[in-house]
C-alpha positions as CSV (number, residue, x, y, z in Angstrom):
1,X,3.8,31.2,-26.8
2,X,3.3,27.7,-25.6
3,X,0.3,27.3,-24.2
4,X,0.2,25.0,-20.8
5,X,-0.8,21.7,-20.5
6,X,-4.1,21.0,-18.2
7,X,-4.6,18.5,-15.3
8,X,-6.3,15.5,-16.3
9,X,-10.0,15.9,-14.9
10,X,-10.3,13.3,-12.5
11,X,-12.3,10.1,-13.3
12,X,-13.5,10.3,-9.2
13,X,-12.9,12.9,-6.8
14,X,-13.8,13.7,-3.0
15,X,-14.0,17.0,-1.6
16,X,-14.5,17.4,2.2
17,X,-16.5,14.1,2.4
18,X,-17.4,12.4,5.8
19,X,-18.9,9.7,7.0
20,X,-20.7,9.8,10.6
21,X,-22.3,6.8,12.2
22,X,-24.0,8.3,15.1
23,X,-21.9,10.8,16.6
24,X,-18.6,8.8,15.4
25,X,-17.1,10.0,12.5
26,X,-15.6,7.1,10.8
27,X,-14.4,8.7,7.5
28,X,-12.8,12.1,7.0
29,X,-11.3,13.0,3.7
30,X,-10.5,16.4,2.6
31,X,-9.9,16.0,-0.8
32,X,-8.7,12.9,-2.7
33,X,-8.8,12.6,-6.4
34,X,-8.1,9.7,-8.9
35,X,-7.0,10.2,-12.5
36,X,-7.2,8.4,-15.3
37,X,-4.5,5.5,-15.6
38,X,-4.0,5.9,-12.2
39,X,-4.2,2.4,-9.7
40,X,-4.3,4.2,-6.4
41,X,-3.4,2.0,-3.6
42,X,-5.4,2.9,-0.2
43,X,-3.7,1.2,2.4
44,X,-4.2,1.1,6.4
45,X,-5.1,-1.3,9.2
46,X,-8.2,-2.7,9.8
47,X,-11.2,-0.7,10.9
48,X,-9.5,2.4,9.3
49,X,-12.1,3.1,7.4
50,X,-11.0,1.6,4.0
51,X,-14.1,0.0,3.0
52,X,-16.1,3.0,3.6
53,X,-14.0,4.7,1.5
54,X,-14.7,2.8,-1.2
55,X,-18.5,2.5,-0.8
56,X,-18.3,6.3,-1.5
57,X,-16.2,5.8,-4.2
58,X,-18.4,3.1,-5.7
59,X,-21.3,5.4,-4.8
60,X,-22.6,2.8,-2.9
61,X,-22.7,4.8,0.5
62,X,-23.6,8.4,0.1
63,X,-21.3,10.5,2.2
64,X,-23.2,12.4,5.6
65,X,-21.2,15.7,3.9
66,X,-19.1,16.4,1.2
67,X,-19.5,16.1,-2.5
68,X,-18.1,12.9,-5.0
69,X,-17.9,13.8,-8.8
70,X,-17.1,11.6,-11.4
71,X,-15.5,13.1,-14.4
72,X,-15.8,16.7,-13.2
73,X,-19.6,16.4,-12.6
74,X,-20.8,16.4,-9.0
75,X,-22.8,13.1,-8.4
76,X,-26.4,13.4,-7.7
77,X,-29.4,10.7,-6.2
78,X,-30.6,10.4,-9.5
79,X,-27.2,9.9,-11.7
80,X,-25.6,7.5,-9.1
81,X,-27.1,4.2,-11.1
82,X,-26.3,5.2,-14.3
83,X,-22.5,6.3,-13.2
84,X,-22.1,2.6,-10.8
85,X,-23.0,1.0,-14.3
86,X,-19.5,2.6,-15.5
87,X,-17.4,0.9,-12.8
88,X,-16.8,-2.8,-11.9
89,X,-15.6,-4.7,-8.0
90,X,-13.9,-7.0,-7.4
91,X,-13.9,-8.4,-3.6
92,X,-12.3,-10.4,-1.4
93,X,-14.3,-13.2,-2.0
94,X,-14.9,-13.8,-5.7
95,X,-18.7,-14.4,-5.3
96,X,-19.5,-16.7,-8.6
97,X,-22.6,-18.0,-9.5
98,X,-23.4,-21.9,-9.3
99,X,-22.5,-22.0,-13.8
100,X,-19.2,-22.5,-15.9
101,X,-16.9,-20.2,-15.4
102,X,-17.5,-18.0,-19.0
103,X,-21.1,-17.7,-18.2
104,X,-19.5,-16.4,-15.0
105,X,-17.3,-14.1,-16.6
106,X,-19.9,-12.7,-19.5
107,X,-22.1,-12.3,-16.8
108,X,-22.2,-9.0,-16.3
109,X,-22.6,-8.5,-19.9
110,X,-25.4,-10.3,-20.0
111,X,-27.2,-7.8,-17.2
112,X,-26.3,-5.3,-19.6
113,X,-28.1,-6.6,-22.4
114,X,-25.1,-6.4,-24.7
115,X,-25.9,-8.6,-27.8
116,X,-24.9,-12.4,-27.8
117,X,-22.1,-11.8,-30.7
118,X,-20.6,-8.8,-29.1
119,X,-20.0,-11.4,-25.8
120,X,-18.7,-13.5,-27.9
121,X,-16.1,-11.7,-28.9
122,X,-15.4,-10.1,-26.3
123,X,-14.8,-12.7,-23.2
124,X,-12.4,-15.0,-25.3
125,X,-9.7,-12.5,-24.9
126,X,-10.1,-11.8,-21.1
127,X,-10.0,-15.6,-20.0
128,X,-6.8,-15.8,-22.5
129,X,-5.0,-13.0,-20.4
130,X,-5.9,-14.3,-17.0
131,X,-4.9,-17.6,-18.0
132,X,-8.3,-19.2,-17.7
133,X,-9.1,-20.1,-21.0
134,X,-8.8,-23.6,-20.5
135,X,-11.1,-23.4,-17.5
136,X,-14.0,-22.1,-19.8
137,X,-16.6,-24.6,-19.2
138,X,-15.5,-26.1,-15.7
139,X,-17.9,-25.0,-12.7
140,X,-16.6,-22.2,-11.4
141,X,-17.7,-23.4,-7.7
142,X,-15.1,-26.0,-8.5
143,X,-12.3,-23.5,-8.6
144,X,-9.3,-22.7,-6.3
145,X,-9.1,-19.7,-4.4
146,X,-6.7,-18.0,-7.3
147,X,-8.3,-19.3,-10.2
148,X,-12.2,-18.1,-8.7
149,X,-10.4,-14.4,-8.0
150,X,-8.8,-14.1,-11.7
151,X,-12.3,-15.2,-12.9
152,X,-13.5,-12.1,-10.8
153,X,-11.3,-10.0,-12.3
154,X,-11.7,-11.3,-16.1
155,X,-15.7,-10.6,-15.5
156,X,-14.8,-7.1,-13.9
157,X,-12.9,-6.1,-16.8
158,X,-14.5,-7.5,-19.6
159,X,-16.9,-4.0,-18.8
160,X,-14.3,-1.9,-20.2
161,X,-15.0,-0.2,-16.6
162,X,-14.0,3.5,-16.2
163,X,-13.5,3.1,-12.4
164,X,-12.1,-0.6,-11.1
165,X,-12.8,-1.0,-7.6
166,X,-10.6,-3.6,-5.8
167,X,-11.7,-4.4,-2.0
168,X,-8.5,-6.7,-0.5
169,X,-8.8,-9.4,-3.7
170,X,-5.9,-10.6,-2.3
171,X,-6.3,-11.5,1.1
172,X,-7.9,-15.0,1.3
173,X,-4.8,-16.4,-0.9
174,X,-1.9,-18.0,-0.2
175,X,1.8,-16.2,-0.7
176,X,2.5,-17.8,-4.3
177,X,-0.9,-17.5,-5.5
178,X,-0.8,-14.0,-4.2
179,X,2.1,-12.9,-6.1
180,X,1.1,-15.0,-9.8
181,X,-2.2,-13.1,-9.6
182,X,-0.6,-9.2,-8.4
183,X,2.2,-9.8,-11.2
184,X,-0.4,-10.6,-13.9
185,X,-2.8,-8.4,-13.1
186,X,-0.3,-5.1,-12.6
187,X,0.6,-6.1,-16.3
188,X,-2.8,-6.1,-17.5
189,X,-3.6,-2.6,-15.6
190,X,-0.4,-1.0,-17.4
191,X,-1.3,-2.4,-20.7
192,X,-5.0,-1.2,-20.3
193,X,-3.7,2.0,-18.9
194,X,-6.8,1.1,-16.4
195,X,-8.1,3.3,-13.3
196,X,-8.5,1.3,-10.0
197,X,-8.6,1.9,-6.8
198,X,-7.4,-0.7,-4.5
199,X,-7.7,-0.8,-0.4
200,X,-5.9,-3.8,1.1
201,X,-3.9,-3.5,4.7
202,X,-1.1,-5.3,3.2
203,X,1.4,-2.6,1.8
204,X,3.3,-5.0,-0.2
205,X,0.1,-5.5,-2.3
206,X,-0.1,-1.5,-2.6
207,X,3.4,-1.1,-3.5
208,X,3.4,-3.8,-6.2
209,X,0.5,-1.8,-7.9
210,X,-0.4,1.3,-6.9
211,X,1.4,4.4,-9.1
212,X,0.3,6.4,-6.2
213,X,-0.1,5.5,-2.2
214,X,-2.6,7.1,0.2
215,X,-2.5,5.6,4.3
216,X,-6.0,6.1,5.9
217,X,-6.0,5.5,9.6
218,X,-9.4,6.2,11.9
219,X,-11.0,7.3,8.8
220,X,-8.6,10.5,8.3
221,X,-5.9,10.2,5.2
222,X,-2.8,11.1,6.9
223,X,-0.6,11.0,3.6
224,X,-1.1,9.9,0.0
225,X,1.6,10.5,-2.9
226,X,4.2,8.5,-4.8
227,X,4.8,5.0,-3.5
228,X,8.8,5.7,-3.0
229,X,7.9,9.0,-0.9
230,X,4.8,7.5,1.6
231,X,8.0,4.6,1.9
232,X,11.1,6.8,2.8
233,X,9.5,10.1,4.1
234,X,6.3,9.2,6.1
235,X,4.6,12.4,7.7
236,X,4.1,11.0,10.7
237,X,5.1,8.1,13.2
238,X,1.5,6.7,12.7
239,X,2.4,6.3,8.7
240,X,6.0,5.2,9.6
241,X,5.4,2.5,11.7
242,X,2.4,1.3,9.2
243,X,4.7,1.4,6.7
244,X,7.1,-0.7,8.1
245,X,9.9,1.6,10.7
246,X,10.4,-0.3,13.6
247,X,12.4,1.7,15.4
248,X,11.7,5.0,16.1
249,X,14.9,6.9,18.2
250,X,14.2,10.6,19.8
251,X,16.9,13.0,19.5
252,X,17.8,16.7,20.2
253,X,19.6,18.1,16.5
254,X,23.1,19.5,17.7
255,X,24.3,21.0,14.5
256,X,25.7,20.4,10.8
257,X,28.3,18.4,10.1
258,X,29.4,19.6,6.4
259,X,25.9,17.8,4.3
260,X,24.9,15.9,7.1
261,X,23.1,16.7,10.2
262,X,24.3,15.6,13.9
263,X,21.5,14.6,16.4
264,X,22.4,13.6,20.0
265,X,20.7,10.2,21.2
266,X,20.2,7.6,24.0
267,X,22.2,5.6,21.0
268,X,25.5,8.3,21.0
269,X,25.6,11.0,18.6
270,X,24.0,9.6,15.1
271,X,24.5,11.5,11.6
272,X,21.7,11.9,8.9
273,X,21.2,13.2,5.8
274,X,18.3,15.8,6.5
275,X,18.8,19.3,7.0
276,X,17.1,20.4,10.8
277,X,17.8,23.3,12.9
278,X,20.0,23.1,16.1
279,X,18.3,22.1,19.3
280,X,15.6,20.8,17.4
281,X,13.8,18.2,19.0
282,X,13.4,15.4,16.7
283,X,12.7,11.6,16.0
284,X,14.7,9.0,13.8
285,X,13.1,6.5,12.0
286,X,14.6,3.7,10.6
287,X,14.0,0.7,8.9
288,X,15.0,-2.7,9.9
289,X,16.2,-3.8,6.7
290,X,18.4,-1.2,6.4
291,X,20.7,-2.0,9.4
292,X,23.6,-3.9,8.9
293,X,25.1,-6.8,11.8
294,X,28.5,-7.7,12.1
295,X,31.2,-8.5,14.8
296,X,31.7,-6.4,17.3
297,X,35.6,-5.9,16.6
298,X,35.2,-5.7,12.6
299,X,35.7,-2.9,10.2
300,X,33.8,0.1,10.3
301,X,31.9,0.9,6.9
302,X,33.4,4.5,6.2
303,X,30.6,7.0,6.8
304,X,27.8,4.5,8.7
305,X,26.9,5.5,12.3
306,X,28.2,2.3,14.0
307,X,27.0,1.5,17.6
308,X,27.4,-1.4,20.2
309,X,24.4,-3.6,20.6
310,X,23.7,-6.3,22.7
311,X,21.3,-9.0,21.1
312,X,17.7,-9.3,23.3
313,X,16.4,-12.2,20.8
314,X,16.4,-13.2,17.4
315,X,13.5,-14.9,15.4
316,X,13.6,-16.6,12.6
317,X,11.1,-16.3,9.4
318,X,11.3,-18.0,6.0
319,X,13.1,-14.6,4.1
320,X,15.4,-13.2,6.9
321,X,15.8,-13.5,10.9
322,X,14.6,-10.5,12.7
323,X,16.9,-9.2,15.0
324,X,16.2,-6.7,18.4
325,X,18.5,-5.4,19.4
326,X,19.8,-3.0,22.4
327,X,21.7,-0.2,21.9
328,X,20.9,1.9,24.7
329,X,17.4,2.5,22.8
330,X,15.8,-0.8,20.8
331,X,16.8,-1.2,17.4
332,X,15.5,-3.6,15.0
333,X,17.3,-5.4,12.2
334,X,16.4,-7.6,9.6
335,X,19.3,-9.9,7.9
336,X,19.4,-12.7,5.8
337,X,19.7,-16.5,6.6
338,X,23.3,-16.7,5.5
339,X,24.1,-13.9,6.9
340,X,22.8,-14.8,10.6
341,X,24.6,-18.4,10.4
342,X,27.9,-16.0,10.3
343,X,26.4,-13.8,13.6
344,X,26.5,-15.2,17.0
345,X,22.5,-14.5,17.8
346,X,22.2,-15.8,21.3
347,X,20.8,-13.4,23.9
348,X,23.5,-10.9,25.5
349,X,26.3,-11.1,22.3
350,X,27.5,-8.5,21.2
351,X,27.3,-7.1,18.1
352,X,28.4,-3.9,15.9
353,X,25.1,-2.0,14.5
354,X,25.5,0.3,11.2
355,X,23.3,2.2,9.3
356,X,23.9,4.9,6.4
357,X,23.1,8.6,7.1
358,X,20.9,8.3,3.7
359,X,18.6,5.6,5.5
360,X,17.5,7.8,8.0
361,X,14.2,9.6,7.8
362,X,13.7,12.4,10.4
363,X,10.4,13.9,11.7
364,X,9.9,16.6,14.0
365,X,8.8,16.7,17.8
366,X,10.0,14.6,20.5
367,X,6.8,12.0,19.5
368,X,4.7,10.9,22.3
369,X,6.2,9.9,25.6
């Protein structure tokens, strides 16, 4: 008889922690558990509560109730140092000291009292697969913003940490600097099969390297699984709109329609791909990018919901123009530069809306008035 595989023990773990400042709870977590080779991506506006979160994490902040274990063990006063010692941060400022950049980066070895050969050999590499290497011996206060940050994380994982923390190391860069650094260092994180946790209120970040998702918002964790599911099926309208649904249409479910599922609207009658029981009061989210424009008078896509919309302004950014649009309710599109030069745009035109059944996500309860 085979005998069943066993859950990973979890490098960190929460169990019905909170955080109270006064009579204000600011940090509610049931249960939340990362496990090894896992980059969790905690995501959420700010004042959410994601820096908290992490201070318990980093047993830097002891929770007001609740227990934290590290690798199966509950965390005690007097075992906190020793376990912080087995975990690096990196933050959203770099914060290097006034030297060259590889005493920067071998610094925490150093506080270690890890022998001078063993540093040796061991920083080399980690400036190599940042791309700092030719940097070595430059002042690190000399640095730009995305050079200082890789040296952050090149002194943060020369540790060999068990637990990488990562407190929005992304947020004080510009776009392309942004992206360079998230592509290189999601590369190193596979290749080191590494466990981080990183907060950030950006969810592009947390989708480029989380393996797993988690929304925190007023210090309570509303959802957390893959990164595909907290996108298409958020639990709530809170988690959809965070996650990037701008339009949010109530309905009343009026029956099947062979797979799909027809729900009476303020837009017309829309079809979706989610099973719900007639007279069911629900709500449709959908995302902007997954609306299509066209001419009023052109051909129907066989098997979209089409509706009439009347354009109530159109603004440009540098990937797409965002469109809103009414359609009886407001509907939000996003659609590319070539395809807007094609679109009359001006307030009032009119303008054929479509969407798939498949794009639709459905969540129960009329939602608040």
């Amino acid at each position: 008889m085979a005998i069943p595989a066993t859950a990973p023990v979890p490098v960190v773990a929460l169990r019905g922690v909170a955080v109270e400042h006064g009579a204000r709870t600011v940090l509610d977590v049931p249960a939340l558990a990362v496990v090894p080779g896992e980059v969790l991506g905690v995501m959420g506006p700010n004042g959410a509560g994601k820096s908290t979160l992490l201070r318990v994490l980093g047993l830097l902040q002891p929770p007001t109730r609740g227990t934290v274990a590290f690798r199966g063990e509950a965390v005690t006063a007097t075992r906190a140092l020793g376990i912080r010692r087995r975990m690096a941060s990196v933050f959203q400022e770099p914060l290097l000291a006034d030297a060259s950049v590889v005493d920067n980066v071998s610094m925490g070895l150093r506080f270690r009292s890890v022998a001078r050969a063993e540093i040796a050999r061991r920083v080399p590499p980690w400036l190599e697969r940042f791309g700092i290497a030719a940097l070595a011996d430059r002042a690190a206060r000399s640095l730009s913003g995305g050079e200082a940050q890789r040296v952050a994380l090149a002194r943060a994982m020369v540790l060999e940490p068990e637990l990488l923390l990562l407190d929005e190391p992304f947020a004080a860069l510009d776009q392309p600097t942004r992206e360079a650094l998230i592509h290189d260092l999601r590369a190193i994180l596979r290749a080191e099969r590494a466990t981080a946790v990183l907060v950030t209120h950006h969810r592009g970040e947390a989708l480029a390297l989380g393996d797993r998702l988690a929304v925190l918002m007023g210090g309570r964790l509303l959802q957390s699984g893959p990164p595909g599911e907290v996108l298409r099926a958020p639990a709530d309208e809170a988690v959809a709109r965070f996650m990037g649904v701008e339009t949010v249409i109530p309905g009343c479910v009026l029956g099947p329609d062979g797979a799909l599922t027809r729900v009476e609207s303020a837009a017309g009658v829309l079809r979706v791909a989610a099973p719900m029981p007639a007279g069911a009061a629900v709500r449709l989210c959908l995302r902007p990018e997954d609306v299509a424009l066209g001419e009023l008078d052109g051909p129907a896509t066989p098997g979209y919901n089409a509706l009439a919309g009347k354009v109530v302004r159109a603004v440009a950014a540098p990937t797409h123009v965002r469109v809103l649009l009414d359609c009886g309710v407001p509907l939000v599109a996003l659609v590319t530069h070539r395809a807007a030069r094609s679109l009359p745009l001006e307030p009032g035109a009119a303008l054929r809306v479509e969407f798939s059944p498949e794009v639709v996500h459905l969540l129960p309860g009329a939602g608040p008035d």
